[in-house]
N, C-alpha and C positions, 0 to 999 in steps of 0.2 A: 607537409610542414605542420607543426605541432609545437606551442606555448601553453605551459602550463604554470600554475602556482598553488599552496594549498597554503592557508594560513588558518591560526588557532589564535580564540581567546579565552583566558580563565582568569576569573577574579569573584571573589566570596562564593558563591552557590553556579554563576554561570560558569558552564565550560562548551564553546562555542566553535565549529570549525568551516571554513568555509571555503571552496576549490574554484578557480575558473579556468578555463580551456581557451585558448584561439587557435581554431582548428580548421583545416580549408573545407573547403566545399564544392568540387570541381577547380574552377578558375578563379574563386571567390572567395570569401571566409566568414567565419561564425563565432559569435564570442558569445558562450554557453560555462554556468553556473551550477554549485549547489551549496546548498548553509542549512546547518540545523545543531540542533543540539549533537555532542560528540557522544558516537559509539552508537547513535539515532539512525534510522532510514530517512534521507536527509530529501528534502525537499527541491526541486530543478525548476530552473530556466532560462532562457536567454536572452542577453542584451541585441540581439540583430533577429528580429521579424524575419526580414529576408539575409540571403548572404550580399556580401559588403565586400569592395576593392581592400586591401591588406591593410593601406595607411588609415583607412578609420576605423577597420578592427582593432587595428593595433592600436588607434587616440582611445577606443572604448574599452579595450582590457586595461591598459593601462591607468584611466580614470578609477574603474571599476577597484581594482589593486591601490589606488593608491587613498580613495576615499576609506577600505576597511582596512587600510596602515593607521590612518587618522583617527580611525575610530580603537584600536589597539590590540589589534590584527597583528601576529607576527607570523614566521616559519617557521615550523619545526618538523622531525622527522617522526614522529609517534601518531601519527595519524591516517586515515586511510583515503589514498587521492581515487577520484572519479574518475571513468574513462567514458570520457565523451566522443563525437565524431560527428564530419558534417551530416549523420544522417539524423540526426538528435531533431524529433519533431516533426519526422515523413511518419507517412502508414506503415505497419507494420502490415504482415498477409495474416497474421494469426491474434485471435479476439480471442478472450475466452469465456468460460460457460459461467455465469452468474448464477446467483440462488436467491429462492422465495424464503422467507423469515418462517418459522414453524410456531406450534405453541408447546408450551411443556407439558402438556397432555400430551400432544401428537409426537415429540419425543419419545416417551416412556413408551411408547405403543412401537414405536422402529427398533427400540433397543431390545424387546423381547422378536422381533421377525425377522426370523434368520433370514428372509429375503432382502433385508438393508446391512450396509459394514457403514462403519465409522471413522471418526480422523476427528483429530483435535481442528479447531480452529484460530489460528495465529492473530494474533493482532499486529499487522504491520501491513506493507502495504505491497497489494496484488501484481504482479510480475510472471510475465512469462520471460523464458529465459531460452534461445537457440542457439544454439554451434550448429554454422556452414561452411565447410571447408575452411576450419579452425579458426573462421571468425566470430566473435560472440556481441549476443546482440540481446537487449533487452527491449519489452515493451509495456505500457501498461494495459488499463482495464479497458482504454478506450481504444485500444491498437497502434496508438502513439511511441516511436523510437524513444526513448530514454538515456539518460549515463547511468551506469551502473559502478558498484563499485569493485576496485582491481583486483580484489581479492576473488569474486567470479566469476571474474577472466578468466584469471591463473588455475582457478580452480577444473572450470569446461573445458579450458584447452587441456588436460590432465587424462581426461575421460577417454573410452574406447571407441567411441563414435559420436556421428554427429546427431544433433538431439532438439527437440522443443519440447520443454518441461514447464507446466504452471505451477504456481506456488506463490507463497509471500516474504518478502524481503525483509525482513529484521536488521540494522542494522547494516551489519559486513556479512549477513550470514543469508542463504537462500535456503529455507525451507522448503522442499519439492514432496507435492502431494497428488501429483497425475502427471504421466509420459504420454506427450503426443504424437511424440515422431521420433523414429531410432533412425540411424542409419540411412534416413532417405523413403525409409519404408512410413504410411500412414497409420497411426495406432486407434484412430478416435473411433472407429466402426467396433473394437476390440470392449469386452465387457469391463467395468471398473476394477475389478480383481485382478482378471489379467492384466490390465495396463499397470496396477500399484508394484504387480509381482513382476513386471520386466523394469520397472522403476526401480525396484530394490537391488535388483539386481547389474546392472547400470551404473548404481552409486556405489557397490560394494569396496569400491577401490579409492571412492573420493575422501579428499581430505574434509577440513572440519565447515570452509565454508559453503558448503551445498549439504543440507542434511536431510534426509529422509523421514516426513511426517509420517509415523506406524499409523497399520489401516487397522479394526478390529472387527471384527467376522463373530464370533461367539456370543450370544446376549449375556451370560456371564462377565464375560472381559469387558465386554462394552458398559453395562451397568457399575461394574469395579470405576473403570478410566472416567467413565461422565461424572462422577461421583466426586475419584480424585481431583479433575481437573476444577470441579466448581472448588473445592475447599480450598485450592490454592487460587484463585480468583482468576479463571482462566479466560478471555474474552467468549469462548462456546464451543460448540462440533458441529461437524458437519455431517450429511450420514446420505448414504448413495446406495440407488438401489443396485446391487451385487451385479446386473447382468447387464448392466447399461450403456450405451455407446456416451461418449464426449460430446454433446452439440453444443456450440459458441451461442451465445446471448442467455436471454433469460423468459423465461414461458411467461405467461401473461398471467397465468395462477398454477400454483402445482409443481409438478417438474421430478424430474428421479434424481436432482441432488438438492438437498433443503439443510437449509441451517438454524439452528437453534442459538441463543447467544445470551449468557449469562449476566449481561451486562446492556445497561441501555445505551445506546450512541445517537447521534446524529450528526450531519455535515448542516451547518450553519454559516451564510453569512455575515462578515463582520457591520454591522451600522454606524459606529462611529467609536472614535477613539475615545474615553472618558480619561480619567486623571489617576494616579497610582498605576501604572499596569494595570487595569481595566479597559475592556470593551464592550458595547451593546451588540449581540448577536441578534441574528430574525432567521427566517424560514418561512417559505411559500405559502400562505394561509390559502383554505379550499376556494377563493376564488381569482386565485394564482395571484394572488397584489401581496406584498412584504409583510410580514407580522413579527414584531419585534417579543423574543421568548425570553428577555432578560439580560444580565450582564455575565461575564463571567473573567475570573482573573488571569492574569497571563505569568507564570511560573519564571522564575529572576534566569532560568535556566529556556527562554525560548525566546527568540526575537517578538517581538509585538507588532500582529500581521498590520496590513493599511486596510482602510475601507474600502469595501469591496470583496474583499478576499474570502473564500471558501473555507472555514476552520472546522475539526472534528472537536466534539465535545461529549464527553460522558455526563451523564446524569441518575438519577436514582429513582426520578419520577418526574413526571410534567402535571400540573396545575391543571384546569380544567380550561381556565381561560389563556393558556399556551405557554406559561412560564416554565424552564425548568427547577426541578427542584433540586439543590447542592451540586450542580454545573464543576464540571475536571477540565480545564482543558488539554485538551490531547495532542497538539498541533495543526501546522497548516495542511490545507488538500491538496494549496497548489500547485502544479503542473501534474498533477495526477490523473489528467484528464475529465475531474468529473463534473459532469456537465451544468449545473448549479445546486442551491440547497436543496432541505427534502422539503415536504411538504410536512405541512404541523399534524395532517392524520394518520402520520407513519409513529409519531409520538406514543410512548409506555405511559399510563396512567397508573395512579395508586389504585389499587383493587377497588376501594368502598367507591372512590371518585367516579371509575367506569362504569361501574354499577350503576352509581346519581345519575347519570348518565343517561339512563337506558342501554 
């Protein structure tokens, strides 16, 4: 048994959509979420912790529906609905392989050794994505079940076999930049090359929302693409050494896949709501107690997260005593699984500032 609704709001700069599911869960049921800006990689959660007898799923979808009517929430068909399942929020069996931050020296040094290949690196948010016996199932960074969105569904059930692909979800759109699994068979022991080259070939047939991140092997191509991708302000690359197997987590320094990223980010806690779309964001200062890095505004086009809440934010440099300097915000983290802010010494300094520094 399956209730669903997807409702849209637009008025001057916001255009807003937002989807809930009441969905069973064995003998029980689950009223599961998602909202974010439209045409966004939308942000999830759920109103039942645990699963719940039907009559107060059904009192709590219905609240839920009828509180974003009130706010001016309608239906319409131009939008793209989630598909959730009571498995939304179990473990997933598949994590996957994180990366250590590089510097731009250490860059310039991978793109001339023909011993590393490259790949752009997506700004959206990290997804593995499986077909088992034409069921499709998504998860995130932490190995958390997800909804994903319908379009790929339709798209994996399309495919010639079944599959566990990572990559990043943009939107309606899945980005796939490494094959874990074909057919039932395990790909992760297989070098990064091979694995991109049965990835390419896998998608050869897919339609527009699962696309295939090009990998670059030449220090010419590779030098060209890092080049292009900074000019058009790309979030970074990622760069893998050529022979490497797949291992899930992330090494404690080092590692055969490293990223580089043109742009500063951080995951920040919100502290408190201020006035105009404004919030005070902080981050884990080095003796793990909260340190507040400044304010930053909230776009007429993103809900304004509560306190407490995990939000991404771009900046251009951090201050020396931990503010940042010209704050984007990027949206929220939550349900992304990630496990709190960063800490203030993962923070980009202004050169001369680092330097004062020591």
């Amino acid at each position: 048994m399956k209730e669903q609704i997807s409702l849209y709001y637009r008025e001057g700069n916001s255009d807003k959509e937002y989807h809930v599911q009441l969905v069973s869960a064995g003998d029980l049921f689950v009223v599961n979420f998602q909202y974010g800006r439209r045409h966004s990689t939308l942000s999830e959660g759920t109103k039942t912790a645990v699963p719940v007898p039907y009559d107060q799923a059904k009192k709590t979808y219905d609240k839920l529906v009828k509180e974003k009517r009130t706010k001016g929430y309608t239906e319409g068909e131009n939008g793209t609905p989630y598909e959730g399942s009571g498995n939304q929020g179990q473990r997933s069996t598949h994590l996957p392989q994180l990366l250590n931050q590089i510097s731009e020296a250490v860059a310039f040094q991978l793109i001339e050794d023909s011993d590393w290949v490259m790949q752009e690196k997506k700004d959206g948010r990290r997804l593995i994505l499986e077909r088992k016996a034409l069921e499709i199932r998504g998860s995130n960074r932490e190995g958390t079940l997800i909804a994903i969105p319908s379009p790929l569904v339709q798209a994996g059930v399309t495919l010639g076999a079944d599959f566990v692909m990572d990559g990043e979800a943009i939107g309606n759109v899945f980005h796939a930049f490494d094959l874990l699994e074909e057919a039932g068979a395990d790909l992760r022991h297989l070098s990064a090359v091979e694995r991109h080259a049965r990835l390419r070939s896998l998608l050869q047939s897919c339609k527009d929302s699962i696309q295939l991140v090009p990998l670059f092997t030449a220090a010419d191509d590779k030098r060209e693409e890092f080049h292009r991708l900074r000019s058009v302000r790309a979030e970074g690359v990622v760069f893998k050494r050529a022979c490497s197997p797949y291992v899930p987590g992330r090494p404690n320094t080092g590692g055969d896949h490293l990223k580089f990223k043109f742009t500063a980010e951080a995951t920040c806690f919100v502290c408190k709501i201020n006035a105009k779309r404004s919030v005070e964001i902080g981050m884990e200062g080095n003796d793990g107690e909260p340190v507040s890095v400044g304010n930053v505004t909230i776009p007429a086009n993103h809900e304004i997260p509560n306190e407490g809440d995990l939000v991404k934010v771009r900046y251009l440099y951090a201050f020396p005593q931990g503010s940042l300097f010209q704050p984007v915000y990027l949206g929220s983290r939550e349900g992304e699984g990630i496990p709190g802010a960063d800490n203030i010494g993962t923070l980009k300094y202004k050169q001369e500032d680092a330097e004062d520094e020591g």
